[in-house]
N, C-alpha and C positions, 0 to 999 in steps of 0.2 A: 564383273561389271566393267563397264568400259570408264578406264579411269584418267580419261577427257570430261568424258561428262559433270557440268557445274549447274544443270540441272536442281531446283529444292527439291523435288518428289521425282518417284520415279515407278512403273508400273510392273508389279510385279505375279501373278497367279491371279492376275483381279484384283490384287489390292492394291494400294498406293502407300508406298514406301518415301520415308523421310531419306534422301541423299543423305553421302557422308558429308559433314560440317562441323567446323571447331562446336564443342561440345555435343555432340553426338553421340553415339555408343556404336561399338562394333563387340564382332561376336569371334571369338579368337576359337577354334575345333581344338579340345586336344583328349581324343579317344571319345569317355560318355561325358565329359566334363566340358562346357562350354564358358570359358574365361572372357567377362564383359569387359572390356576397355571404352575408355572415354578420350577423344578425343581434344587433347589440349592445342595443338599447332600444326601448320602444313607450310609447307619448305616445297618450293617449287626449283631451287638449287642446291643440287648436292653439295657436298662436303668437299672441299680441293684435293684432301688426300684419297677422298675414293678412287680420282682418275678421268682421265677427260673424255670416256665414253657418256660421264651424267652430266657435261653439258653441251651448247647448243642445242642441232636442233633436236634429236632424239632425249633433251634432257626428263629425267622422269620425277615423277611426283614424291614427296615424304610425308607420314603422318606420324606427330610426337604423339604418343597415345601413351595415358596412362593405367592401370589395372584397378579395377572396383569393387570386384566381386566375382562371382563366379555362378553356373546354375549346375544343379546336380542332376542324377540323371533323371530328376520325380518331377524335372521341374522349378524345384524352389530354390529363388535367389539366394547368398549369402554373401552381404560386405565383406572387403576383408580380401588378402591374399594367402591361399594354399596353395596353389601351385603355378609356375612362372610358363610361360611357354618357351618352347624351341623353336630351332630355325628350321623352319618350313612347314611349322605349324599355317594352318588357310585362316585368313578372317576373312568374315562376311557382314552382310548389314543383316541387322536385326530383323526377323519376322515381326507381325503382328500381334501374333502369340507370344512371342520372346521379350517381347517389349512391354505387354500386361506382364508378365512373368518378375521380368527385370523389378517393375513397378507397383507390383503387390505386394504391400505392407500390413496386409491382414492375414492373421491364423484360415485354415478353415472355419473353425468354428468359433473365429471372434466376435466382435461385436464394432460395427464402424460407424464413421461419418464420412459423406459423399462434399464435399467442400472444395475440391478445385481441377483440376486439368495440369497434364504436363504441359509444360508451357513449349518445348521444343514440336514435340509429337500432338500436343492436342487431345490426348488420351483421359479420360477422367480418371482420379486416384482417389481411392477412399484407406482414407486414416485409420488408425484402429484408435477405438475409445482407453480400452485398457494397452497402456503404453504413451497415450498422449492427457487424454482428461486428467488420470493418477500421474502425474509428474510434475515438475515446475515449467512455466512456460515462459517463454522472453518471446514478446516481439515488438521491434524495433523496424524506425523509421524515420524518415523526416513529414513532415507537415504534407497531408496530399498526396501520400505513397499509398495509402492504402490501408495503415495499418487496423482502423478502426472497423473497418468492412470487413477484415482478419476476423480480429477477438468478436465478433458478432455473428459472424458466419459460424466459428466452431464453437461456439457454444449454444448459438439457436440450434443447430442440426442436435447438437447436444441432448439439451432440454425434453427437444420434439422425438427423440430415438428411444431416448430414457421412461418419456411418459409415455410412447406406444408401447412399450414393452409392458413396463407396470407400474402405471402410477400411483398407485397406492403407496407401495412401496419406495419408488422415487422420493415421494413427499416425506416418508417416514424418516429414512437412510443417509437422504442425500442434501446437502445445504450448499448454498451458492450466494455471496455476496459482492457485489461489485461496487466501486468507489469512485463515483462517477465527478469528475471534478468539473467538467462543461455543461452537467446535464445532455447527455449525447445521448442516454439510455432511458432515457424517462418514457418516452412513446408508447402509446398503449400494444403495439404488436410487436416491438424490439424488443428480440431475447424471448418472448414467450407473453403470451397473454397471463398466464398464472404466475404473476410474480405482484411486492410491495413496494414500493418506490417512497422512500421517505426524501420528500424537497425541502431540507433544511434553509431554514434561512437565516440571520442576525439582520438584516436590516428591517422587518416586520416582525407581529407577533403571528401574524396568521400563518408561518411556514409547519412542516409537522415537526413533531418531537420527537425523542428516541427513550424510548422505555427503559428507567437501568433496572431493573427488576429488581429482584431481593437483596437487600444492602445499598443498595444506593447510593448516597453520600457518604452513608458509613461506612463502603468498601477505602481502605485504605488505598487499593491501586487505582483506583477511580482521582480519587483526591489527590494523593500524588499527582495524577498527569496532568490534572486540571490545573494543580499550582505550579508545575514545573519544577516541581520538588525536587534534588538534591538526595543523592542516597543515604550520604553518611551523619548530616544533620538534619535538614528538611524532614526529610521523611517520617525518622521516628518522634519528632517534636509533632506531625502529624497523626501518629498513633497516638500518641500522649493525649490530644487535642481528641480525637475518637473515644478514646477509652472514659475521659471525665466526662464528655459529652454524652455516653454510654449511660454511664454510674448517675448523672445527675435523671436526665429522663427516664429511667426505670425507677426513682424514687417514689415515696409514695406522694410526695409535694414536689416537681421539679423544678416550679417556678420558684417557690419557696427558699430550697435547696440554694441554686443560684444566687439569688440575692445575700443568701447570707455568705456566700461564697465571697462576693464582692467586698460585702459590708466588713469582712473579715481583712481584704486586702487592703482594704481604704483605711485600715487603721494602722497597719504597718507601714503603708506608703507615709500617713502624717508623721508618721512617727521618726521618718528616715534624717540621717547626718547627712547625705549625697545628694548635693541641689543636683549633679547632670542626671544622674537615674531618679531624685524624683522628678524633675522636670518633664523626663521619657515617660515615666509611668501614669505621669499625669495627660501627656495627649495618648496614652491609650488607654485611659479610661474616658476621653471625649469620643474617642471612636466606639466605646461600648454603651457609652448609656444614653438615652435620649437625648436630641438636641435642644430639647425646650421643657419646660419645668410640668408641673400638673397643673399652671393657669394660665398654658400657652406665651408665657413668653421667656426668650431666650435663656436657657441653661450656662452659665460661666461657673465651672468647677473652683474658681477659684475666690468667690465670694467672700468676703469678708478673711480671705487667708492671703499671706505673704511670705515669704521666705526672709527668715532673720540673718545675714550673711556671719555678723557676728557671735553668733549662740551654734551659728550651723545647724540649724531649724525652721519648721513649719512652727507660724504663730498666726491666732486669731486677734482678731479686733471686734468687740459686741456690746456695746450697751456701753463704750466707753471704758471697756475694759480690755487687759490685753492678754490672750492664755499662752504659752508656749504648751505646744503638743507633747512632743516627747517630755516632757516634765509632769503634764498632767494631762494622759488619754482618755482619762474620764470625760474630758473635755469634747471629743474627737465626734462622740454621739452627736452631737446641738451642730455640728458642722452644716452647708449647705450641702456638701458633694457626698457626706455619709446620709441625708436624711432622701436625697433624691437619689439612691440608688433605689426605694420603695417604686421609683415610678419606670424602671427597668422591668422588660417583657420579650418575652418570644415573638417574633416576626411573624410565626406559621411557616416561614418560609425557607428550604432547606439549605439553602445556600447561603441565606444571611445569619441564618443562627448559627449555622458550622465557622463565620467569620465571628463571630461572636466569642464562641468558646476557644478560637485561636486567640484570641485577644486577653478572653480569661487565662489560658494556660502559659501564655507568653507573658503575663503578667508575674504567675505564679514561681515560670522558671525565673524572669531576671530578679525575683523575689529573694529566691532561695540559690541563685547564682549558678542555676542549671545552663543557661543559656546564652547569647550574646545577641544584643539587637542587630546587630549586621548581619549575622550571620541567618536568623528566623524570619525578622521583616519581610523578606522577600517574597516569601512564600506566601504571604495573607495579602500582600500589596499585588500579586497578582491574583490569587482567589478573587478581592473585592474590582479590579480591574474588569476581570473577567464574567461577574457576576450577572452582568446584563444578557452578555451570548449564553450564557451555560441557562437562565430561567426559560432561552427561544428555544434550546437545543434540547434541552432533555428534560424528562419526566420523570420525578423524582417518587414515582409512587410503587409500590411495592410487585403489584398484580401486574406489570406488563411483562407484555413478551415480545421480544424485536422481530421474531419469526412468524410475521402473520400468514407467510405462505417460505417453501422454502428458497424460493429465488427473492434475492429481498436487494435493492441496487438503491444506496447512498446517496445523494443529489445534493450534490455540494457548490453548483455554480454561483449560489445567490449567499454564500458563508464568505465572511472575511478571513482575510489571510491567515490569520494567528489559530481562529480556529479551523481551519484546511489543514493543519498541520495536526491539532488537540484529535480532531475527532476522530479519526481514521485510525491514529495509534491506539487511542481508547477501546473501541470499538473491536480492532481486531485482536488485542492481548484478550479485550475479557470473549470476546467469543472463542479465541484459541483456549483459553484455560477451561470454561465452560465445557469443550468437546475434551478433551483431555480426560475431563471428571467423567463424561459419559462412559468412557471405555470406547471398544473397538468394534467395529459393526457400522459404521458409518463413516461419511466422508463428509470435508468441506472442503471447498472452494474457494479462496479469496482472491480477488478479480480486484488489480490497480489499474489502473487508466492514465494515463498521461502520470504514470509514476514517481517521475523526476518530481515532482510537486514534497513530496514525502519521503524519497530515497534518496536526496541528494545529498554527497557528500562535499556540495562548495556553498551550502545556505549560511548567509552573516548575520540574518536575522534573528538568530538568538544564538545563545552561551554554547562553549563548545562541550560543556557535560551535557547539555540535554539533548543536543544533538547526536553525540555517541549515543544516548540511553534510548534514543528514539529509533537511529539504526541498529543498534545492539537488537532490541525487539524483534525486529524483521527478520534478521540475518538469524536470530532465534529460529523465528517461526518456519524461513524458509530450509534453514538445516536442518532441524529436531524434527520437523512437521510431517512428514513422511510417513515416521512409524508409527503416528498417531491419524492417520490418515488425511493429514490436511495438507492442501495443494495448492501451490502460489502461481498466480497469472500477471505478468507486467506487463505492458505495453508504454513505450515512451519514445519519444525525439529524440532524446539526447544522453545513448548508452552509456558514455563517457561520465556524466554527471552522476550516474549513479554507483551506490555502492560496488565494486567489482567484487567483493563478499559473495553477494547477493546476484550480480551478474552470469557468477563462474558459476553458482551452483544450480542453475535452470538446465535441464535434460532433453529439453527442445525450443529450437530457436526458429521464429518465424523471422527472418531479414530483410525487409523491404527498402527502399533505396535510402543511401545515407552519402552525405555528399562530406561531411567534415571530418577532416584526417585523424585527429584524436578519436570519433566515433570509430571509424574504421580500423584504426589500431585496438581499440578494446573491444570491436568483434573481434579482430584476427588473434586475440590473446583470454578470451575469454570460450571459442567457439574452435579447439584445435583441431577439428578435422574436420575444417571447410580446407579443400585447395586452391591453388594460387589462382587458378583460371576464372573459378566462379569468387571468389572474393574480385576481383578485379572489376567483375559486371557489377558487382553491388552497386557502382554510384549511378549507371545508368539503366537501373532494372526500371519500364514502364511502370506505371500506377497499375494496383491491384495485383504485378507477380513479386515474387518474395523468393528466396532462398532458404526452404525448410532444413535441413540438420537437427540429429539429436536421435536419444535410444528410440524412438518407433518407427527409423526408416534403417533404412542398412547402410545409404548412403546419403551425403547431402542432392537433395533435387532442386530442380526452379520450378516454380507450380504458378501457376497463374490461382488467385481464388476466384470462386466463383461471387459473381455481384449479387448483392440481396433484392429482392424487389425493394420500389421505392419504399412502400409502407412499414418494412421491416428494419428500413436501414436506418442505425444512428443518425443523430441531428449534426454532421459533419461536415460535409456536400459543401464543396465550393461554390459561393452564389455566383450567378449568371446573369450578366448583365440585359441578357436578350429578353431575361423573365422581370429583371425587374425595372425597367423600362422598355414597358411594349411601344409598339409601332401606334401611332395615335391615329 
């Protein structure tokens, strides 16, 4: 070629050829082996010690070209260097052919999605499903890059590939949840018409609820997360709480059971030498038993009792007489706070009786000196905290199943914060242990969305145990989750924010443009085998092209994705002022 020409295309056999240009591909001969180079830089002045024939006028052109792969003689590309070229090996520019070649990412007889265009050449490029769905997926972005037309694009072509092939099957096999934290994915034709959309809410009751199926409140790991339990005491003072809870309702009187449970407690509490623990014991038996008596009016536990500072006792006063307790517990019956523990009941409701029986069991430990109030309180102070979002959020009955179809996509925009962070962790441990138990033969998909919400490692807003326990989870799921067939999808702003755990271990990276330099340090350190040249476009890649990397290509490409029709696309779209004040 004549290498004046600054020409972009060039005419070749009938077709139109992309001219050489920084990032481009040339085609290096050497024998049946055709060595693809990428063009990094061009140097229009040589080097001083070459000699002063390379410059002026006759000075000639340089290209820093680096090596990417190679093609054999069938054809098929492979990343990777096997052999270097020599001097006076010929490059050339790529064919038509050579450049599908180059850019084919599928087996023969794989199984693909059709999802975008080289962004250089304009060529469309289909993905292989096995190598990219079966993996973990990162893509990353800033606000308006694209990335949400991304993770929707490969997974509608997904869905739509999987059910023309066999849907039956699909439904059976294969599960996909996403975690939709803007409500972006709700729309009836995003992602697939055959999928559940639960739009949770806390600030009404009308939002939907999410089924805990079999165990319910009773599951330990459930309850734990809901309290922000603590491993090494929380938790099993939470068993503790389960297991009585258990033994008194299987009884064959449970309300029965109960009361005398209390009536039992309330005699030892009168009985104590420890005004600060009974003082303690005494506001949590105002948190268990009725507020008001059986003739509606206000219940005070401490009727007609006083504490004797000098005897170091509970004493009555009645009838003008005066009892000390511990001297005479016979006494302790005729009490007010022993004879209305009779007007103590079950809620029905599973949240507040499970506060309930934390109250009994917290009683029982600082009773018998199992426990510490510092250390338990917490856990039932946020239970009853929480008790209001957890009656909007979830459905405490036995018979549901969160799987009403197997695409099933989360809707968290109208949830407050505290529970944005409960539910998604809830939700994906017991779905992960759920498929675990199932065995092998099937897949899931867990699909985060603006994931910094839930993977971030710089959140203040709570304790930094529960925040480890909450990424420990993930960084579970995304290492372990593989051999068990589950597969993690992220998409977020702010790579940096997030666990780098969990960053490094994604096996393909979509990168759409990212402008802030700790972002771009933890692609460059997270993503090692992007090169210098395309990491450097990162901050000014166009909306909607990306920088794909990771095991289902051979090499990092730029792919422009393809846009969804409006109907299909996420609720994302930057509004436009030209639509929403028209021309009057």
């Amino acid at each position: 070629m004549d290498t004046d020409k600054n020409l972009s295309e060039l005419f070749f056999d009938g077709d139109v050829l992309r001219n050489i240009a920084v990032g481009s591909y040339i085609d290096i001969r050497k024998g049946f082996l055709s060595l693809i180079g990428k063009v990094e830089g061009e140097n229009a002045r040589g080097d001083a010690k070459l000699g002063d024939e390379l410059r002026g006028p006759d000075q000639r052109r340089f290209l820093t070209v680096a090596l990417v792969g190679f093609l054999d003689h069938q054809g098929r590309f492979f990343g990777g260097t096997k052999e270097l070229p020599l001097v006076g090996n010929e490059a050339f520019l790529l064919t038509k052919e050579k450049v599908h070649q180059v850019h084919c990412l599928v087996s023969p007889d794989g199984l693909s999605i059709n999802i975008a265009r080289s962004e250089y050449e304009g060529y469309d490029i289909a993905l292989p499903i096995d190598g990219l769905i079966n993996s973990h997926i990162a893509i990353f972005g800033n606000t308006g890059s694209g990335k949400s037309n991304t993770l929707a694009m490969i997974y509608q072509e997904f869905i739509a590939r999987m059910r023309a092939r066999n849907a039956a099957s699909f439904e059976q096999n294969c599960r996909i949840v996403l975690f939709d934290f803007n409500n972006e994915y709700v729309g009836d034709d995003c992602l697939t018409l055959h999928k559940t959309v639960k739009l949770l809410s806390t600030r009404s009751d009308d939002g939907d609820k999410i089924p805990l199926g079999v165990g319910g409140f009773s599951d330990i790991e459930i309850v734990s997360i809901l309290a922000d339990a603590t491993e090494k005491t929380q938790k099993p003072f939470l068993k503790r709480v389960l297991a009585r809870q258990h033994k008194v309702l299987n009884s064959d009187d449970p309300i029965g059971y109960a009361r005398n449970i209390i009536r039992g407690q309330v005699r030892q509490i009168l009985q104590m030498s420890d005004k600060v623990r009974f003082d303690l014991l005494m506001d949590y038996l105002r948190q268990l038993l009725p507020e008001v008596s059986a003739d509606g009016t206000p219940a005070e536990l401490m009727t007609e009792l006083e504490w004797h500072n000098g005897q170091s006792e509970c004493r009555r006063y009645a009838n003008g007489q005066t009892y000390y307790l511990k001297q005479n517990p016979s006494d302790i019956d005729d009490t007010f706070v022993f004879e209305h523990v009779s007007n103590f009941d079950f809620a029905n409701d599973a949240v507040t009786d499970l506060i309930s029986f934390a109250y009994i069991q917290l009683i029982y430990d600082v009773l018998s000196n199992r426990a510490q109030n510092e250390h338990i309180a917490p856990a039932i102070n946020k239970l009853a905290s929480k008790q209001a979002d957890i009656r909007k959020i979830f459905d405490p009955a036995d018979n549901g199943d969160i799987f009403e179809s197997n695409v099933l996509v989360i809707a968290l925009g109208d949830v407050n914060l505290e529970m944005r962070k409960t539910i998604p962790l809830l939700l994906a441990k017991r779905i992960y242990d759920d498929h675990k138990r199932e065995g092998s033969g099937k897949s899931l998909n867990i699909i985060i969305d603006e994931a910094h919400n839930i993977l971030s490692q710089e959140s203040f807003r709570e304790s930094e145990g529960w925040k480890d326990y909450r990424l420990e989870t993930f960084e579970e799921i995304i290492k372990e989750g593989r051999k068990f067939g589950v597969f993690v999808t992220i998409a977020s702003q702010r790579p940096n924010d997030i666990s780098h755990t969990i960053t490094s271990q994604a096996h393909n990276y979509f990168i759409h443009r990212l402008i802030n330099q700790k972002d771009l340090q933890s692609i460059a350190s997270a993503v090692s085998y992007i090169d210098q040249l395309t990491e450097e476009s990162i901050p000014t890649l166009p909306t909607g092209t990306c920088i794909f990397s990771g095991i289902a290509g051979q090499m990092p490409l730029k792919l422009a994705i393809l846009p969804l029709d409006e109907h299909l696309q996420p609720q994302s779209t930057t509004i436009q002022f030209r639509k929403i004040v028209p021309d009057s």
